[in-house]
C-alpha angles and dihedrals in degrees: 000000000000112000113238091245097053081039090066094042095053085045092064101040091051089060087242093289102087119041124142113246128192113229122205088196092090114089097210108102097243106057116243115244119251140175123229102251078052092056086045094059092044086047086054101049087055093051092049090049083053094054091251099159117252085239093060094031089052104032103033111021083037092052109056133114137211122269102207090179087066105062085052085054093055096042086047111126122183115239091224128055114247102251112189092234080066109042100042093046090057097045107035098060134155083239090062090037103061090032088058089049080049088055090037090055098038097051096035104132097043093049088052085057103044081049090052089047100043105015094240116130123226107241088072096049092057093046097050082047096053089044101052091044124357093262088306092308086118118026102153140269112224120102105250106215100054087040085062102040090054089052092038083055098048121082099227097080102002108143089043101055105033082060088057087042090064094041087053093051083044089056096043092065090034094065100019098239133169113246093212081070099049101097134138143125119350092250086059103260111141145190133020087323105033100237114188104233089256093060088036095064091035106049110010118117144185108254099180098040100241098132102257128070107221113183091194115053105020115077093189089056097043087054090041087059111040081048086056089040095064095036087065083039090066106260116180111225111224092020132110131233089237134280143236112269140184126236127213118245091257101046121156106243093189091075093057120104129073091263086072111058126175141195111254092239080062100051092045081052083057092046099251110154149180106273077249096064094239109131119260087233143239100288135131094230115128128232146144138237113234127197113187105167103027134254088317096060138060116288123218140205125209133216121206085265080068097067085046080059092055094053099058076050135000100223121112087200090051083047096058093037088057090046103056102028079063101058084040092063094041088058109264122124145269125286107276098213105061123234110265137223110254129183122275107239123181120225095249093056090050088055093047091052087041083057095046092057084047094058094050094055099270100123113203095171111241126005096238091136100242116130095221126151093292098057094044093053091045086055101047085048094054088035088054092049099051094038112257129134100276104216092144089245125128110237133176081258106042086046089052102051088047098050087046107049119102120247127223096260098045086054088049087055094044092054091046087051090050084051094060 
């Protein structure tokens, strides 16, 4: 495997046409080496055994060039790792909120329709939409074919996106687009809602009737098909996102996390209950307990409609941000625990911690640092040994008594040294 920094060197000596690319398409276990012009051929088989035409295969497919920048894009790590407190601060804002009410005003009567269509409110596809792109006001920059040609190229994620390569090249003839418009993120997703091409051609839809559904300019197509995109997703019609909760003092810790859902009638048991005050009621209804920035924080509970959030995208902290920007723009209040300050880890540190649990027996699957379910659970189960509040976070405290706990085998040397 090239290293992403030779990578870059050979790409520049070889004036951008002859690098060598990695492709997950062998099926031999050690991928076989290609060039890029050789990636290009095999690119170009595949889009001819999809129907894609020989004018946009050879002029436009042929005729693509490598985006180095991209593949720094896509080994890019952050150096801290993402708290709550941080990300929904940045992404629930008055600014979104009253620009959402100004969407909400403003498409009223489609959005009624789309709700009465697909059975998703308002309030959720303008806050998916605020979200994604700011209500179109960034929709991305990066040309999308050769994006995806230069991932599709690359051995990391091969088969995944040279099947959104083709898609994209699919959707290109269907709606007889320029390609030289077709720009997005640098991983391909494109419009007000940022669709991949795979979702584009599936679930995209023409809102205004005028016979092409174009996800970039044209905001009525943009909300018809996010609202068909969640309906194929599983949304449930007449149910919420979720809400904030409280938890009772002596709450147990060790039910929280979306792996451990409940019926409603079980949480109001726990004493769990609506921020005011009011029971959740005696209901079958499953749903699970999130704590996403520890004791100190708000606490959440999530409904099905939840779990329809994550797989637009698989992120518990999107999923609350949509959530909530969602009843804020639909006219309900601010959180009422604040957001508190939590410490700033780097993503070293957290996979030095994340090593450590593994090390006492926690396991949290792979130290990547990112502070995913695993971990969490890892944590609530070594916080719940040594007598703290196990609320899964990792606090300065938490972090402390793990690092400095001894492992088996440094109790085994110690003893050997006492021996001695």
């Amino acid at each position: 495997m090239i290293s992403f920094s030779s990578f870059k060197t050979v790409l520049i000596a070889a004036g951008l046409t002859s690098v060598a690319f990695v492709s997950h398409g062998q099926q031999s276990q050690e991928a076989e080496m290609e060039t890029f012009p050789q990636c290009i051929e095999r690119l170009q088989q595949q889009a001819r055994n999809a129907g894609v035409s020989e004018i946009t295969t050879v002029d436009i497919l042929g005729q693509v060039k490598p985006l180095p920048k991209i593949l720094s894009y896509d080994r890019n790590q952050p150096e801290f790792v993402q708290t709550f407190t941080g990300y929904f601060s940045k992404r629930v804002t008055d600014w979104r909120i009253n620009k959402g009410r100004e969407k909400l005003a403003e498409h009223r009567e489609f959005l009624a329709k789309l709700t009465q269509q697909y059975g998703v409110p308002a309030h959720y596809l303008i806050a998916f939409w605020g979200l994604e792109t700011n209500f179109g006001g960034y929709k991305g920059k990066i040309p999308i074919i050769p994006a995806l040609t230069t991932l599709a190229c690359d051995q990391r994620r091969s088969v995944y996106f040279s099947a959104e390569l083709i898609q994209a090249l699919l959707l290109l003839e269907r709606e007889n687009l320029e390609h030289e418009n077709m720009i997005g993120s640098w991983a391909g997703a494109m419009g007000h809602t940022q669709f991949m091409p795979t979702a584009y051609m599936k679930y995209a839809r023409d809102g205004d009737a005028d016979g092409k559904v174009d996800l970039w300019n044209n905001e009525l197509d943009a909300l018809a098909s996010a609202a068909n995109f969640l309906q194929n997703l599983g949304w449930k019609t007449g149910f919420k996102w979720g809400r904030e909760v409280l938890l009772p003092g002596d709450f147990n810790y060790q039910l929280a996390g979306k792996s451990h859902p409940q019926t409603l009638s079980f949480w109001s048991q726990q004493k769990v209950t609506q921020v005011s005050g009011k029971t959740l009621g005696d209901s079958d209804l499953k749903a699970a307990v999130l704590i996403p920035a520890g004791h100190t924080g708000p606490a959440f509970i999530v409904y099905p409609n939840f779990e329809v959030i994550l797989r637009w995208n698989n992120s518990e902290y999107y999923g609350i941000a949509v959530g909530h920007l969602a009843d804020r723009i639909k006219g309900q209040g601010t959180l009422s625990k604040p957001l508190p300050e939590l410490p700033n880890y780097t993503i070293v540190e957290m996979q030095q911690f994340q090593e450590k649990l593994n090390q006492l027996g926690y396991e949290v699957g792979e130290a990547d640092g990112i502070l995913g379910p695993a971990t969490r659970q890892g944590v609530r189960a070594f916080q719940l040994s040594v007598g703290l509040i196990s609320d899964g976070y990792p606090s300065q405290e938490t972090v402390a008594a793990v690092m400095n706990a001894p492992t088996i085998e440094g109790i085994k040397d110690s003893k050997g040294l006492a021996e001695l």
